[in-house]
MARVEX-869576 format. One record per residue (C-alpha): residue number from 1; residue in one letter; x, y, z. Coordinates in steps of 0.25 Angstrom, whole numbers, always signed. Each point is the difference from the previous one (the first is absolute). Example, Ala and Ser with C-alpha at 12.3 -4.5 7.8 and 13.67 -1.06 7.14 Angstrom:
2
atom pos 1; code A; xx +49; yy -18; zz +31
atom pos 2; code S; xx +6; yy +14; zz -2
***
This chain:
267
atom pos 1; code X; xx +0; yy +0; zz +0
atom pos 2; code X; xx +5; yy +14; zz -3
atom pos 3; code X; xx +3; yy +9; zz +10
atom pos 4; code X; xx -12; yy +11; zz -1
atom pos 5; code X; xx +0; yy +14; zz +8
atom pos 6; code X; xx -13; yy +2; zz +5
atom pos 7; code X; xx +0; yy +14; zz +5
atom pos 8; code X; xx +10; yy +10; zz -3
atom pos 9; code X; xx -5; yy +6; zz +11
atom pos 10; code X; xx -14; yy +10; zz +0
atom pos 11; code X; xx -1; yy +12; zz -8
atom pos 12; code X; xx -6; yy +12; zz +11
atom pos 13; code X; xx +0; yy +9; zz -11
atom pos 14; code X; xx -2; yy -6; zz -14
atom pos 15; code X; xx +6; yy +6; zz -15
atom pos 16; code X; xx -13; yy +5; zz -7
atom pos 17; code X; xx -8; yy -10; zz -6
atom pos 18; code X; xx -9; yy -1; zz -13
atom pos 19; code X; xx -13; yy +2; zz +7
atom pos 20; code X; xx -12; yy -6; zz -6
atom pos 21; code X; xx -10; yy +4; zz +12
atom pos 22; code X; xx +4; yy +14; zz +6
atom pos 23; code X; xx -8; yy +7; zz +12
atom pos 24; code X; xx +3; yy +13; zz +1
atom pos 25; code X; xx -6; yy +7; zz +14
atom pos 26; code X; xx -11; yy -9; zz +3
atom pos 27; code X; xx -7; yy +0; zz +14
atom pos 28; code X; xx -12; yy -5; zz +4
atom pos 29; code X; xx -8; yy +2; zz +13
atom pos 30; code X; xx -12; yy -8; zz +6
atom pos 31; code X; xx -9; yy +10; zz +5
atom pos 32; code X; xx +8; yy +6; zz +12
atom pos 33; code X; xx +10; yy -12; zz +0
atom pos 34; code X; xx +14; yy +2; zz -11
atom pos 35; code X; xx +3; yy -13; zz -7
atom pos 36; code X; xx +10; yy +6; zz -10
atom pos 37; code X; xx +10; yy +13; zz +1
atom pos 38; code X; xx +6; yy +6; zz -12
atom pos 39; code X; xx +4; yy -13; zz -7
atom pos 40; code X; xx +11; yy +0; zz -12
atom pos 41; code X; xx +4; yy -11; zz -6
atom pos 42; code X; xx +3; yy -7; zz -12
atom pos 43; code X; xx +0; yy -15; zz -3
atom pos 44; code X; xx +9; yy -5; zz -11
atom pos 45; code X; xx -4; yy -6; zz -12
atom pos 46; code X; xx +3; yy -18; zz -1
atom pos 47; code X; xx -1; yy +1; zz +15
atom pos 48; code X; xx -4; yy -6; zz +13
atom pos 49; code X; xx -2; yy +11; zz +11
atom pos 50; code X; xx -6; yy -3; zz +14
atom pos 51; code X; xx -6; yy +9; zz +9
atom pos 52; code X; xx +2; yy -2; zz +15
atom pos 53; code X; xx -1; yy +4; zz +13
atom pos 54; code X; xx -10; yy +0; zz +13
atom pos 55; code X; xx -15; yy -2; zz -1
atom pos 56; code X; xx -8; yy +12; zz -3
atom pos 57; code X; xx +14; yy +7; zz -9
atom pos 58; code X; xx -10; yy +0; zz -12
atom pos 59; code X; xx +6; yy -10; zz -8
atom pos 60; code X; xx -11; yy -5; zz -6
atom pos 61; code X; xx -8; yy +15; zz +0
atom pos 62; code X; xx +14; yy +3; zz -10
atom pos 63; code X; xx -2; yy -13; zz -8
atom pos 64; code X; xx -17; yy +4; zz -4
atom pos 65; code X; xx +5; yy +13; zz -2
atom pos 66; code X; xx +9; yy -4; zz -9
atom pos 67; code X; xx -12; yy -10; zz -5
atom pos 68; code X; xx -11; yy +12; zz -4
atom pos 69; code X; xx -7; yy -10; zz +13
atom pos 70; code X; xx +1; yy +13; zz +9
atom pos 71; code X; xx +4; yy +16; zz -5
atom pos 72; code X; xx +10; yy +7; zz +8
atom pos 73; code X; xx -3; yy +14; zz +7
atom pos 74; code X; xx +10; yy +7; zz -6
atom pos 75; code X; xx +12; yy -5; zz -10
atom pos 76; code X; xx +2; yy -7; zz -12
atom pos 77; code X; xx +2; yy -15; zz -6
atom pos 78; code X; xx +4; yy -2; zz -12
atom pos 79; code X; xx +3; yy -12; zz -10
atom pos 80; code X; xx +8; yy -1; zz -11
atom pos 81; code X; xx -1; yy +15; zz -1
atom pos 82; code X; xx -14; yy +2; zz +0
atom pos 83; code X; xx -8; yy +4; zz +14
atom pos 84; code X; xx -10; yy -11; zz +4
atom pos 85; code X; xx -9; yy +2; zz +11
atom pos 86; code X; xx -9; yy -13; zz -3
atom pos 87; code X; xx +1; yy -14; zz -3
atom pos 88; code X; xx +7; yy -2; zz -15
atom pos 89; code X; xx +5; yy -11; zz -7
atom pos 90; code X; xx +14; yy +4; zz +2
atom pos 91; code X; xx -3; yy -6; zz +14
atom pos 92; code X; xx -5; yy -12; zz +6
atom pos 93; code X; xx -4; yy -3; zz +15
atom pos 94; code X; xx +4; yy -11; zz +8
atom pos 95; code X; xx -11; yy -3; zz +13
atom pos 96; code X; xx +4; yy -4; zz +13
atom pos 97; code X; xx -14; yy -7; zz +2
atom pos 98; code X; xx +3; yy -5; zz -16
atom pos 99; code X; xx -15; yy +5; zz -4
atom pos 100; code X; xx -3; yy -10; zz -9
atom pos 101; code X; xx -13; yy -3; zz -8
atom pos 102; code X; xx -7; yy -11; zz +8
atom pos 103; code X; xx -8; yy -4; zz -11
atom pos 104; code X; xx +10; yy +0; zz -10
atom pos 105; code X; xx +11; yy -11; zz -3
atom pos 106; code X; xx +14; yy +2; zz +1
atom pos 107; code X; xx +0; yy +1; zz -15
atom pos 108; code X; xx -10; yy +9; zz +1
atom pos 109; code X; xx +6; yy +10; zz +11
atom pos 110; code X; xx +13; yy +0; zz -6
atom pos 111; code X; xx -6; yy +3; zz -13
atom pos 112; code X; xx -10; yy +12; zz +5
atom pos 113; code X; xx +9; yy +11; zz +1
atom pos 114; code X; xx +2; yy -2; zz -17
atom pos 115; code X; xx -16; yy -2; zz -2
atom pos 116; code X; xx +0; yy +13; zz +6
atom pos 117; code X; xx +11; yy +6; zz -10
atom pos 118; code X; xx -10; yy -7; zz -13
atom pos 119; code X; xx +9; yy -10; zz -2
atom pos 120; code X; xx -5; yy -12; zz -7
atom pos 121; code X; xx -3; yy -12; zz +5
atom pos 122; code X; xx +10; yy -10; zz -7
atom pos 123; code X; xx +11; yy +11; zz +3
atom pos 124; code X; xx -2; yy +3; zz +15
atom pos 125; code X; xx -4; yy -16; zz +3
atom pos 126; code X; xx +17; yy -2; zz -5
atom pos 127; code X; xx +5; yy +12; zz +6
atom pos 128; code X; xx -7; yy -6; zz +13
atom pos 129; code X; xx +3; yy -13; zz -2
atom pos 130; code X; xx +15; yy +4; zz -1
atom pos 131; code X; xx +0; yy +9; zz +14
atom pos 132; code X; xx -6; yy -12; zz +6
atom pos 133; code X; xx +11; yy -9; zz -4
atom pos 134; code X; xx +10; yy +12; zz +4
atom pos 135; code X; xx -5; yy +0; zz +16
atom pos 136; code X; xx -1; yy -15; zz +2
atom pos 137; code X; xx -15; yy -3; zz -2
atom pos 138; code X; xx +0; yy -8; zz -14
atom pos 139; code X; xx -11; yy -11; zz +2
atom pos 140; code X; xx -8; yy +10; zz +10
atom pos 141; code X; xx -7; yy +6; zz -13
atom pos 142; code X; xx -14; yy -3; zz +2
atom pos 143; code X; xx +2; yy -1; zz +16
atom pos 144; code X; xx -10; yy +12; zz +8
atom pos 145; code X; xx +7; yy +6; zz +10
atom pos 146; code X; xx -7; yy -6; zz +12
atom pos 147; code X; xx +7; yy -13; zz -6
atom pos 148; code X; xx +15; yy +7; zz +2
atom pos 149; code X; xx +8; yy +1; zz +12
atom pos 150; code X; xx +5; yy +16; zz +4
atom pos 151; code X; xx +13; yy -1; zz -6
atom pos 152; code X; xx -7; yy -7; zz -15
atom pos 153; code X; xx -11; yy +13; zz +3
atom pos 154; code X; xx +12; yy +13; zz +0
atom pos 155; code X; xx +7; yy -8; zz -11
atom pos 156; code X; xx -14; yy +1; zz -7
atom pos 157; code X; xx +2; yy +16; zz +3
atom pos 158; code X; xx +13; yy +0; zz -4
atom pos 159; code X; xx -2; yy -7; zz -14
atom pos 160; code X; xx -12; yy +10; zz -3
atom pos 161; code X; xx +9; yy +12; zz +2
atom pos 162; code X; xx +11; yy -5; zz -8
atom pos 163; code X; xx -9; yy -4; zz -11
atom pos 164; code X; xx -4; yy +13; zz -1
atom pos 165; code X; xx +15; yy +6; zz -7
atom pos 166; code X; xx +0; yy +10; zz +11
atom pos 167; code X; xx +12; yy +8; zz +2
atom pos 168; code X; xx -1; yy +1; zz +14
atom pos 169; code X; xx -5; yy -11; zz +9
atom pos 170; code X; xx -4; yy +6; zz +14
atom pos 171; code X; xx -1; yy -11; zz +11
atom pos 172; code X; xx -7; yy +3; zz +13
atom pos 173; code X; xx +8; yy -10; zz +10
atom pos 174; code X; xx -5; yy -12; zz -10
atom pos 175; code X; xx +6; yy -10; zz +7
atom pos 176; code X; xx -4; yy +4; zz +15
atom pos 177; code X; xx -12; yy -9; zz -1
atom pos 178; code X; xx +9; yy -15; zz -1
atom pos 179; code X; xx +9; yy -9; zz +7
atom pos 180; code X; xx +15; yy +2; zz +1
atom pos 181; code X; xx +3; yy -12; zz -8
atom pos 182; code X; xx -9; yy +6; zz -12
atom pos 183; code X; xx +4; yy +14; zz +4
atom pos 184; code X; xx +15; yy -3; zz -4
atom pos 185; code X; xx -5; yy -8; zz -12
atom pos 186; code X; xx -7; yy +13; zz -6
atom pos 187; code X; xx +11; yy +8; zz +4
atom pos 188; code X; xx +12; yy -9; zz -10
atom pos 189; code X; xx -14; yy +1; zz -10
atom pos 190; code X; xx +1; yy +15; zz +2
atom pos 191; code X; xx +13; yy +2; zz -3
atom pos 192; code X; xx +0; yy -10; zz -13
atom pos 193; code X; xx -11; yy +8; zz -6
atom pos 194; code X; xx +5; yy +14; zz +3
atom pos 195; code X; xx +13; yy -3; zz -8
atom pos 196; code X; xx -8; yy -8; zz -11
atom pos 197; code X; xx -13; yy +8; zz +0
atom pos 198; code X; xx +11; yy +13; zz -2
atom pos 199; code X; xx -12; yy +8; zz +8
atom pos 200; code X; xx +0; yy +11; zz +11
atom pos 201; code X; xx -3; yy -6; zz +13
atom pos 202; code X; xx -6; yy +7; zz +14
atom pos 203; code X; xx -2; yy -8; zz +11
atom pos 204; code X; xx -6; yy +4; zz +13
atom pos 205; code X; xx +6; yy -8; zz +13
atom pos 206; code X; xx +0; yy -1; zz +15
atom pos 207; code X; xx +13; yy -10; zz -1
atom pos 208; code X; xx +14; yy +4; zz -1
atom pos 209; code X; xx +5; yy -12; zz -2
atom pos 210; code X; xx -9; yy -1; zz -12
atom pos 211; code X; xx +3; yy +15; zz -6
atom pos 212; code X; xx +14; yy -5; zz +0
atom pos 213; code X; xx +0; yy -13; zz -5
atom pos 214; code X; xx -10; yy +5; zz -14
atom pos 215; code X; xx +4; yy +16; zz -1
atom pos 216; code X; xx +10; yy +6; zz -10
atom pos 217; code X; xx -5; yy +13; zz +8
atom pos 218; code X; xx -6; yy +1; zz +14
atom pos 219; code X; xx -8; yy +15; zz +7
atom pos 220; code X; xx +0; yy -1; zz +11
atom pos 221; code X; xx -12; yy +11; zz +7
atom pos 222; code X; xx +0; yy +6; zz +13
atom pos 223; code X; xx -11; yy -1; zz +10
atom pos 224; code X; xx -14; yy +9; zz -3
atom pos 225; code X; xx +0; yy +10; zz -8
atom pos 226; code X; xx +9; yy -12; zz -9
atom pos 227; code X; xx +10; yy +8; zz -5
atom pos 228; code X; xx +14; yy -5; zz -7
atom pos 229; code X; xx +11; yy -4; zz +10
atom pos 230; code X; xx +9; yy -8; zz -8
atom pos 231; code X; xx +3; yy -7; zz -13
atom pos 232; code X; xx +7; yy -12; zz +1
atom pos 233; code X; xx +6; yy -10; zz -11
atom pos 234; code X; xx +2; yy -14; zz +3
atom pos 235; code X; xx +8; yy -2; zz -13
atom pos 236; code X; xx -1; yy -18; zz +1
atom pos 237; code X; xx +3; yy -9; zz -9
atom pos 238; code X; xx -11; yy -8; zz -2
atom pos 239; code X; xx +5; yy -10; zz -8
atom pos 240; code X; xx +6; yy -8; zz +10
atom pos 241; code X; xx -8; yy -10; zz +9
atom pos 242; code X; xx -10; yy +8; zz +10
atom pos 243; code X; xx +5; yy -6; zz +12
atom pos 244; code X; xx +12; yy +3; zz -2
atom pos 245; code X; xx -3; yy +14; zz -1
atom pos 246; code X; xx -9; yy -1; zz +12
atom pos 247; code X; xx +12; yy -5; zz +8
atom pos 248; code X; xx +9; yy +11; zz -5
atom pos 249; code X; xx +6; yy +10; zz +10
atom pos 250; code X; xx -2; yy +13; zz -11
atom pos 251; code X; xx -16; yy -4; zz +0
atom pos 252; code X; xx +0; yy -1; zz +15
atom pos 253; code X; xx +8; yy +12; zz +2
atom pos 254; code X; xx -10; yy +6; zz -9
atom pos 255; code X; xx -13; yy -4; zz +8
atom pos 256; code X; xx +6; yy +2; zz +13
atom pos 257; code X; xx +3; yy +16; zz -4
atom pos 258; code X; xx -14; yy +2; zz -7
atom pos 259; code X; xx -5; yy -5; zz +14
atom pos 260; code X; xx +9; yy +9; zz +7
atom pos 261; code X; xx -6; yy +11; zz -7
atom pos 262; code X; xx -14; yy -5; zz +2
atom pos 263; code X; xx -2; yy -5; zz +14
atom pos 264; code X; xx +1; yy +16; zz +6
atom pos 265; code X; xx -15; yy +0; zz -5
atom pos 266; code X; xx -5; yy -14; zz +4
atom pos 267; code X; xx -9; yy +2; zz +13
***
């Protein structure tokens, strides 16, 4: 086995990036409580970028912003160039609770985001039928999703957004709802698909070990009003065996400074 660095060590304060998604001065308040403060950000383009830090930070308010799911009070996001302040099909969502059609199949949900769009039938039947096959699920087609297990339902979720040729996939901690074991199975699928898929990845997570095992880029935001506190990149070699990586004293030097910098806010 060749030896492999796994960390050069983290970048604090990162070279600029070509930005596909950028947020320029977005906040958002809740009636009288302040979720987000003055937010800049960018988010490059062929990358995995997670946001993190302690519960109520806005995390997931940035992640619908950045949707069209929920507008901001004040500030701008904009993709590709072009401000967006609704849903478009630049984007596609990932759900934490997978929001599946129950009435529909697996075929069917996977495929629905392209009926919507007018694709025909034949075509969006073999874009879906190839998603599926992508996320583990060939076999599963005709399945409901009362029939699948948590873990087969979010890679449902996850098939239906990459079907879709989105540029940006937004995931809203997809993997929270499954078991260890499944949840470091979708994480090595995660990383396959973001290097095969070439997409735009942003991932909403409660778990440092996770953020930096997956991210080319991690944000981490400050307690209420979220606010940026620090970018960090991990800069892993992924292609060496996972345990390996998780063993590793760079990644666990990693993990153990992002939870220096967080436990001052955990109650």
């Amino acid at each position: 086995m060749r030896n492999a660095t796994l960390r050069k060590g983290p970048t604090l304060m990162p070279e600029p990036v070509d930005a596909i998604v950028e947020v320029r001065g977005v906040s958002k308040s809740y009636g009288n409580v302040e979720a987000l403060r003055g937010i800049d950000l960018d988010f490059p383009r062929g990358k995995l970028t997670s946001l993190l830090g302690p519960s109520g930070c806005g995390k997931t308010t940035l992640l619908k912003i950045i949707a069209g799911l929920v507008n901001a009070d004040a500030g701008t996001i904009s993709v590709n160039g072009r401000t967006v302040s609704k849903p478009g099909p630049e984007r596609a969502f990932v759900f934490q609770d997978f929001a599946l059609l129950p009435w529909a199949t697996v075929l069917r949900n996977v495929a629905f985001g392209l009926e919507l769009r007018g694709k025909a039938a034949a075509e969006r039947e073999k874009i879906a039928r190839h998603y599926i096959g992508e996320v583990g699920l060939a076999g599963f087609e005709d399945k409901y999703p009362h029939e699948l297990s948590g873990g087969m339902r979010q890679r449902v979720g996850l098939a239906r957004a990459l079907s879709v040729d989105a540029d940006v996939l937004l995931l809203d901690e997809p993997f929270s709802a499954v078991d260890e074991q499944n949840r470091r199975k979708f994480q090595e699928d995660l990383i396959r698909l973001r290097t095969t898929q070439n997409k735009t990845f942003i991932f909403v997570t409660h778990s440092i070990e996770e953020a930096v095992y997956i991210s080319d880029r991690i944000v981490l935001l400050s307690p209420r009003p979220g606010r940026i506190s620090q970018i960090i990149e991990p800069e892993i070699d992924r292609s060496v065996d996972p345990d390996r990586i998780h063993r590793d004293k760079h990644y666990l030097d990693t993990v153990e400074e992002i939870w220096q910098g967080l436990k001052q806010y955990v109650d």
